[in-house]
N, C-alpha and C positions, 0 to 999 in steps of 0.2 A: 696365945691370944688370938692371934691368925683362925687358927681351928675354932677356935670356940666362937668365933662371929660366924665364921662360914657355916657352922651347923646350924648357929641358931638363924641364921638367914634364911638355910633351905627348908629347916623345919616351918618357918614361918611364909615361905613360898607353898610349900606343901597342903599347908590348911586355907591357900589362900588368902592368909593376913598380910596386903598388900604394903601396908602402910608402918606392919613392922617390919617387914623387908625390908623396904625403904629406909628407916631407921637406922636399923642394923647395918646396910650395906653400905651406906652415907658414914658411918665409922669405920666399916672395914677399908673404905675406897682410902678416907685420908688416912691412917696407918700403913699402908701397904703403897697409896697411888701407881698399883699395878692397873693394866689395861685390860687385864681378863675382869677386875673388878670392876672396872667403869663399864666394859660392856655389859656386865653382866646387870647393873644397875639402871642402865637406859634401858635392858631388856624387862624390868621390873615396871618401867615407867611408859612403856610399848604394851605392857599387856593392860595398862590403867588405864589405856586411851590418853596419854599424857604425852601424843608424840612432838610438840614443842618443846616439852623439859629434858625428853629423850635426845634431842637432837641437840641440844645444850651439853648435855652431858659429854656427847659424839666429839660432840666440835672444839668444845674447853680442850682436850691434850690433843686435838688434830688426830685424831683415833681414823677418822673418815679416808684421809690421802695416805695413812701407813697399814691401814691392815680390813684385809677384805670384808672379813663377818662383820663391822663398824659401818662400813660402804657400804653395803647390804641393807643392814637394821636401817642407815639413815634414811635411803632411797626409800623404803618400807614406810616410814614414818611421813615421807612425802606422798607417796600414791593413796596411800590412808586420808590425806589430806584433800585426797583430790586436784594436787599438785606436781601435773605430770611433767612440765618443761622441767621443773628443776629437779625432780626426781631421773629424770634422761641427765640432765646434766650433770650431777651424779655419777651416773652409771655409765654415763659415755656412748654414742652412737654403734660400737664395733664390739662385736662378740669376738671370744678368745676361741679363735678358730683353732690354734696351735694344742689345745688341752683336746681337740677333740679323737677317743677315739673309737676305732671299727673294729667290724668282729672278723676280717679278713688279716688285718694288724694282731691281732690278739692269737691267731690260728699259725699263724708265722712263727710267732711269739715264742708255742708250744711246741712245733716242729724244730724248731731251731735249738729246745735244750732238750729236745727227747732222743738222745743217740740214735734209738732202737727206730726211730722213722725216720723209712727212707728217702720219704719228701723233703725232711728237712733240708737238703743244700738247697730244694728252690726257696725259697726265702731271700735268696740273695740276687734270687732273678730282679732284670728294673722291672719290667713288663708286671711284676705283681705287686710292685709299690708305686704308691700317688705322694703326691706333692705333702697332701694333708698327712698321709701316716708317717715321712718324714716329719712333720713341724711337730705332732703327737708324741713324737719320741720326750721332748719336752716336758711332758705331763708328767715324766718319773721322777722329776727334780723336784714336783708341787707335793707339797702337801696335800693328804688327799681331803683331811677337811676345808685347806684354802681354797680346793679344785671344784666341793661342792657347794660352796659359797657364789664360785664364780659361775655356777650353773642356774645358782639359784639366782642371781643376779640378770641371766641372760632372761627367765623365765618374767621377771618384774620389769626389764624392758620391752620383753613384745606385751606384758599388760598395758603400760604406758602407752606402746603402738595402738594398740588395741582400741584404748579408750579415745585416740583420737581419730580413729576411723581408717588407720593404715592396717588392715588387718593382712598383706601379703608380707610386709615386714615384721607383724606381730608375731605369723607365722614360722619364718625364718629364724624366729627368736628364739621361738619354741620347740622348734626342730634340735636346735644347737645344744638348750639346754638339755635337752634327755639323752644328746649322743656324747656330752664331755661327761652327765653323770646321770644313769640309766635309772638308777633308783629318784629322779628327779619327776615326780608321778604328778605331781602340781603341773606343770609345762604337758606334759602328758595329755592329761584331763584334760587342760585346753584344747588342744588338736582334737579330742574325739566327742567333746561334749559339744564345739561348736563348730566341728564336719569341717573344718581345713582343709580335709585329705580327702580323693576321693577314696572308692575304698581299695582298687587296685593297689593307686600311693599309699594306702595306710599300713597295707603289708609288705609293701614295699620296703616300707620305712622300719617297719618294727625286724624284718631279719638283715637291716644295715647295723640296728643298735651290737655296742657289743656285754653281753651279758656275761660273757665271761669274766669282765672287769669286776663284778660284784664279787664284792670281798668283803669276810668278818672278823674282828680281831680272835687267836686262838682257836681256828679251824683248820683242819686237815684241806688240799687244794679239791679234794673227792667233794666236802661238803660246799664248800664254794662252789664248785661246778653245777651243784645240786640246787643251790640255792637260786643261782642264775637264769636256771631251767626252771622251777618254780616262779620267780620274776615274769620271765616271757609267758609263761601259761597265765598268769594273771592278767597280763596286757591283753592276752589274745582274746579275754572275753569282753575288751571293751571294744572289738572293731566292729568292723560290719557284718551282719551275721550273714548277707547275700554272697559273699568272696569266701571261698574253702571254706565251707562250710565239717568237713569230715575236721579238719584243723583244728576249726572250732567246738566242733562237737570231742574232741579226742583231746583235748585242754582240759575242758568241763571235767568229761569223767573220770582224770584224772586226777584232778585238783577234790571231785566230792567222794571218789572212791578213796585214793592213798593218803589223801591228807586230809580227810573231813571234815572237808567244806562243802557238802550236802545240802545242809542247814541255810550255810551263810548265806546273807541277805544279796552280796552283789554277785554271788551264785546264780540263786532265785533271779535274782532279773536279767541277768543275763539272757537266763533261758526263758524268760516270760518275752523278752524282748525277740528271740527266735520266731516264737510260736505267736506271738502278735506278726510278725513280720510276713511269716506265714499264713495268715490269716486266722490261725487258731486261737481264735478267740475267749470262747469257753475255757480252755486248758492253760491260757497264759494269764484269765482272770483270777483261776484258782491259786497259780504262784504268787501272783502278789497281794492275793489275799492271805496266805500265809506268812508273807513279810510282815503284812499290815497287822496283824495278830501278835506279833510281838515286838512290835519297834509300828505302834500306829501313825505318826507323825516322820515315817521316813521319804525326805520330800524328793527322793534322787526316783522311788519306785511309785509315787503319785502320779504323774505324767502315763503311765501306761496304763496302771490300773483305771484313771479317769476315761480313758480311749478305750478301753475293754465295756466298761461298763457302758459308755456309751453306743458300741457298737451293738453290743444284747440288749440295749436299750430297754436298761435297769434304771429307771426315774427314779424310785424311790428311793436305793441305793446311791443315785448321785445327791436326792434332797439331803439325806442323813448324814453324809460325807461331809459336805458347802457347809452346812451348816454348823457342824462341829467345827471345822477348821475355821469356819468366819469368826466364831465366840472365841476359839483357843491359841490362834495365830493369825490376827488381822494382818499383819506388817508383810508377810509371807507373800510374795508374788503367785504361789502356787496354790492358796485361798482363793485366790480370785481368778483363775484360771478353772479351779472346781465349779465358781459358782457362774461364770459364763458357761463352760461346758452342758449345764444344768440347762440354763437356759436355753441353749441351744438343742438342745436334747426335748424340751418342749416347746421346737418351733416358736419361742419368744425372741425372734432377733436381733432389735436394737437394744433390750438388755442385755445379751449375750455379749454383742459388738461393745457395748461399754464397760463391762467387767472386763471384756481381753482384755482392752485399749486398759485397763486400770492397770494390771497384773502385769502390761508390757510397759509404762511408765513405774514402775515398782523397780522393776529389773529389765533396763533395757538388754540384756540379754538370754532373756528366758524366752528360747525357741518356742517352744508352745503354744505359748499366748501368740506368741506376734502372728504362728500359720494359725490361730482360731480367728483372731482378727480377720486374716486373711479371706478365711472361708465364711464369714459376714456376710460378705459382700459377693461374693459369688453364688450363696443363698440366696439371695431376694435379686441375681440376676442382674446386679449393677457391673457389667465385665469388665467396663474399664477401669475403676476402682480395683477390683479383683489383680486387672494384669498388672495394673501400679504396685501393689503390694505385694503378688508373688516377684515382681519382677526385682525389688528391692532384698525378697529374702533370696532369690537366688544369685544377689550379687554379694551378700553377707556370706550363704552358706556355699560356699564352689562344689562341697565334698559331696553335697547330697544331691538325689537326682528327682527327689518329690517335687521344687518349685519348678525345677521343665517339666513336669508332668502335671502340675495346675496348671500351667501357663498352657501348654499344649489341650487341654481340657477347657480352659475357656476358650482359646481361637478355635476351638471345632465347634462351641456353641454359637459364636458369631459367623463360620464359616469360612472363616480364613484355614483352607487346607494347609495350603503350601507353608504358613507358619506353623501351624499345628504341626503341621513334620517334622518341622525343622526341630523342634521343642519336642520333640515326643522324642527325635531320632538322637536328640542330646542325651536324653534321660537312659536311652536302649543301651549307649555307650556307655556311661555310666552304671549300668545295673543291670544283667543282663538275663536275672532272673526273677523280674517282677511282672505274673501275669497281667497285672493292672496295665502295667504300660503295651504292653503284645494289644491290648485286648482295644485301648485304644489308638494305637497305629490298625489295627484291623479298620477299626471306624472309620477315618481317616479315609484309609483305600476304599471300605464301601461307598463312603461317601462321595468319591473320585470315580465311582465305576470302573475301579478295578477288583474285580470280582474274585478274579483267580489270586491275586495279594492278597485281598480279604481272607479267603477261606483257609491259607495257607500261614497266616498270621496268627488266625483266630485258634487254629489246630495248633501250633508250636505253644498257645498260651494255656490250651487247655492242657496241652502233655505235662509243662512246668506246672502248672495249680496244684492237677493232681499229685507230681511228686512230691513236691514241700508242704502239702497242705494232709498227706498222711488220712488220716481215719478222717477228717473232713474233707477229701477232695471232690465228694459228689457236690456239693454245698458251694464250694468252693469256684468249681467249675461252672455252675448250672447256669448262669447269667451268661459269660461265654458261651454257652453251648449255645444257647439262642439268638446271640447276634452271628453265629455259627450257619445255624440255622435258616436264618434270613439270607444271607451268604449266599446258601446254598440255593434258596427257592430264587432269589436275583438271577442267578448264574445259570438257570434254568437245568438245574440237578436233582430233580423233582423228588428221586427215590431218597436218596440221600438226605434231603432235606423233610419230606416225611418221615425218616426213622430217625434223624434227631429231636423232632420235636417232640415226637412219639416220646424219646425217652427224656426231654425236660419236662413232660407233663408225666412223665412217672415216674420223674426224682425229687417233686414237689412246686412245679413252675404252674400252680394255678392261676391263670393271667386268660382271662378273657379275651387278649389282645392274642395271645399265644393258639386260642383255641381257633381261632379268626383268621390267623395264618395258617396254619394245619389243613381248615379248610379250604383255604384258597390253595394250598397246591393240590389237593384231592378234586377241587375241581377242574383245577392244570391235566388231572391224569384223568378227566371225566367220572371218575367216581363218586354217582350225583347219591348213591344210599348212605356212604360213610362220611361224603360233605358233608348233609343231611344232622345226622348223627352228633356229630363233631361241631356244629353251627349252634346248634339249639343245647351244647353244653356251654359255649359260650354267652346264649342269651341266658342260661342259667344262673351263671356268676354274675352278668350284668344287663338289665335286658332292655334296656335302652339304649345297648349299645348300636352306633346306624352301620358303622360295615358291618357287622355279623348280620343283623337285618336285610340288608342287601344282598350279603354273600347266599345268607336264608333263602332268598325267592329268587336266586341265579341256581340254585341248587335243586330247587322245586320244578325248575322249567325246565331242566333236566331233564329231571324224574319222568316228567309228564313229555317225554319227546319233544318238545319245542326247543326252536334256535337260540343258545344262549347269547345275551349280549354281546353286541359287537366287539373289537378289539381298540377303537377309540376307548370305550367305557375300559377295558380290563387298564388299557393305562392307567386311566383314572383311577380305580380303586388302588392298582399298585403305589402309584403314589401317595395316596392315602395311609396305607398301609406301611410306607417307610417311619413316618411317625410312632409306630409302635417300636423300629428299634431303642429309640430312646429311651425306654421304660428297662430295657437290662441295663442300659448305658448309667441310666441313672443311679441305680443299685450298685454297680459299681463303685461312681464317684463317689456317692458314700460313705463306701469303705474304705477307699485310698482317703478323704479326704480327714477320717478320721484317726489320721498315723499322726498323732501330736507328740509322739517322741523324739522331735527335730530340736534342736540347742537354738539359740540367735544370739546377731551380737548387731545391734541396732542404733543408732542417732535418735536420741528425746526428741528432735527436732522432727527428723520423718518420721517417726508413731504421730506427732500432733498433727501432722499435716494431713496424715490420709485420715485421724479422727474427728478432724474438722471436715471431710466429704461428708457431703446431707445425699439422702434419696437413696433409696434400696426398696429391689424386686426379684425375685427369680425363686425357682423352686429345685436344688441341685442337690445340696448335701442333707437336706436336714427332714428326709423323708417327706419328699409332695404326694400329693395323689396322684397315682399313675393315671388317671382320668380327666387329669389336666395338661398331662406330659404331649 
């Protein structure tokens, strides 16, 4: 009779007939009052959204204090609830450190019963044993399903940390739970969805785990080992794609080459998320346009694809997107992320600022929304709004190095160098190959009148652009090359500085402002024909422009033998003429500012408080007229 409830239970778990499961398992529990059947019947009543009747179920035989999958489910049914004190009191402040363990423990392990190595006696050295791989010994007496119950456990107290805003102990939570059970990919996700690590620590972290311990019932120890190595090649496509990059590229192709995951969707993003990072924008649109082709509503690859499209600044492609997603998934915080994006993408601000602010009270931890929010306000030029709010995501996010690189990007717009350093010089340690940030530490020192930093800054960003930026690095580069540029004509490096501008205007930098500096160093070297020349292309593109005008009739008087204008005046125009660096700067900010593939983990409370700020100005991210820059 036993048997014949339990099949007709699962069969009716199977089609989702919740309620004759219930039935059925309510008979089998009293016949039996076994404890695998009372859990298994609060797990019936957990997946109904019933976690009151669940936690009845728990508590009737005291299931909660004698056996962990019970302590688990219960805690579960608390945090479901929104009830995180007693869900911690539950689960208990203190991770089971003694279950945890390493892949240096595990390497012992196998030297130690492999005769034929002859490393094996050291294993008995102290020097290569810790305290923890001692108390780890421990874990071989657990059960290995009790062991990933208690993993799973550690992973549901840093969420409880989490949701009250302790997020270094949330962290620690997290950390513990993937190293006592490595296939614990929930705990995981946390650390890399919401930048915990930087990304040094992330690799850090991922060759402590030990993957060896992955094990399948009725497998040879060859296929275990295998399987392990597959495990980590999977991890490694969730870290930072700027840290070992070959690492990461050599995971990828072997993960789409030997085991044909090609196709797979967190493949594809992966590598969309590369070549976004890269700058490659075009080429990272097309992946997750191919995700979106077959899995439309995949809301893990929306966040990039939205930030693609907005950087090719595809309107009509973002209308079509919002709009779908508003009719087919209103509840979705990443709806409304679409449809600010949109807005943003047409220069309509304060509806942009109030779709984030919707999308980031939806999920206060959807990083996206909260840096679109962010970048609101650094739009219409409100900075200190701006520093409040990156300065909030970058105490959330520690792992990323984007909010010191907003925050360093608005103190250069108000002028505060010496913090713009400080902030830019945080983001450089942190990431040390993002031409964005190089490009504005160059600013920085131009803007300090240090010439020779400048030029030397700006050069080390354009060598990185071009490498990771591949068949786009002219593109890539060409805004650097020009505050390069300027660099050079500062520093009074005349030649130098004429052959680059030379070649931003013939890798596509038609800028009036561009032509106008060209000329002014050509008048620096007296060469009042090719000023000349080069002036009146400038009033071509725009001809009301008043330096090229100026520069025009200093160029003429030239021509005609007369004494050009004193060197009081050429100050004057130079200074003038610094204002044009801003127009690469600002093309830049643009494009960093449109990296909305950042995770958050936020307080309801500070979202309302910086959406409750009134008044907004500025023209930063969201394409101004360079004729007002």
């Amino acid at each position: 009779m036993e048997k014949f409830l339990r099949d007709w239970r699962q069969d009716a778990l199977n089609k989702h007939q919740y309620e004759s499961a219930i039935f059925v398992g309510d008979k089998l529990l009293a016949l039996t009052n076994n404890d695998k059947d009372a859990f298994w019947l609060a797990q019936v009543h957990f997946s109904t959204a019933n976690y009151t009747r669940a936690l009845g179920f728990l508590s009737r035989q005291d299931l909660i204090a004698r056996n962990p999958s019970c302590k688990y489910l219960a805690a579960h049914c608390y945090v479901k609830q929104s009830r995180y004190d007693e869900a911690l009191h539950i689960l208990g402040d203190k991770n089971p450190v003694h279950l945890i363990t390493s892949s240096d423990r595990s390497r012992r392990k196998l030297q130690h019963l492999d005769p034929r190595n002859p490393l094996g006696k050291m294993a008995k050295l102290p020097q290569l044993r810790s305290d923890r791989a001692d108390r780890s010994e421990e874990r071989d007496k657990e059960d290995m399903s009790n062991i990933r119950f208690e993993a799973a456990m550690c992973y549901l107290r840093g969420l409880c940390y989490a949701k009250q805003n302790a997020f270094d102990r949330a962290k620690d939570c997290y950390k513990d739970a993937v190293r006592i059970d490595v296939l614990c990919f929930e705990a995981f996700d946390q650390l890399m969805k919401n930048s915990l690590m930087s990304p040094a620590e992330e690799w850090e972290f991922l060759d402590s785990l030990d993957f060896d311990s992955v094990s399948a019932s009725d497998t040879p120890t060859s296929s275990m080992q295998e399987a392990g190595e597959f495990t980590k090649m999977l991890y490694m496509t969730r870290l930072s794609k700027y840290s070992r990059p070959d690492d990461f590229n050599a995971a990828v192709e072997t993960l789409s080459t030997h085991y044909n995951l090609s196709s797979n969707s967190s493949i594809l993003l992966s590598k969309a998320e590369l070549l976004f990072t890269n700058r490659r924008f075009r080429d990272a649109l097309a992946l997750t346009t191919q995700i979106l082709e077959t899995d439309p509503y995949n809301f893990s690859a929306l966040p990039v694809h939205l930030a693609a499209l907005f950087e090719l600044k595809e309107t009509n492609a973002l209308f079509l997107l919002s709009h779908d997603l508003a009719d087919t998934h209103p509840e979705e915080a990443c709806t409304w992320l679409a449809v600010g994006t949109y807005y943003l993408s047409i220069n309509r601000i304060p509806e942009a600022r109030g779709y984030f602010s919707k999308a980031s009270l939806m999920d206060p931890h959807f990083g996206p929304a909260w840096i679109g929010f962010a970048h609101t306000f650094a739009a219409e030029g409100e900075h200190d709004q701006a520093i409040s709010a990156y300065s909030t995501a970058a105490r959330l996010f520690q792992g990323t190095h984007l909010p010191q690189l907003f925050l360093g990007m608005q103190n250069l717009c108000l002028g505060n160098l010496s913090l713009a350093r400080e902030y830019l010089e945080t983001a450089y340690t942190m990431c040390e190959n993002d031409p964005l940030v190089l490009n504005e530490m160059g600013v920085t020192y131009y803007q300090d009148q240090q010439f020779d930093s400048a030029i030397r800054t700006f050069e080390l960003a354009i060598s990185i652009a071009e490498e990771v930026s591949a068949s786009s690095a002219p593109a890539a580069s060409l805004d650097i090359k020009t505050n390069l540029a300027h660099a050079y004509r500062r520093n009074q490096q005349y030649s130098k500085a004429l052959d680059t501008f030379s070649e931003v205007l013939r890798l596509g930098g038609k800028d009036a402002g561009i032509f106008s500096a060209k000329g002014l160093v050509l008048l620096e070297l007296e060469e009042w024909f090719e000023a000349t020349v080069v002036l009146h292309e400038a009033l071509a593109l725009s001809p009301q422009d008043p330096i090229a005008t100026e520069l025009l009739s200093r160029a003429l008087e030239g021509l005609e033998g007369e004494t050009p204008v004193a060197d009081a005046e050429d100050e004057e125009m130079d200074s003038i003429l610094e204002s044009k660096l801003a127009i690469a700067e600002q093309r830049n900010r643009r494009r960093g500012r449109a990296r909305l593939g950042m995770d958050s983990e936020m307080e309801n409370s500070e979202i309302q408080d910086v959406t409750e700020v009134s008044g907004v100005d500025e023209e930063d991210w969201t394409g101004a007229d360079e004729s007002e820059v």
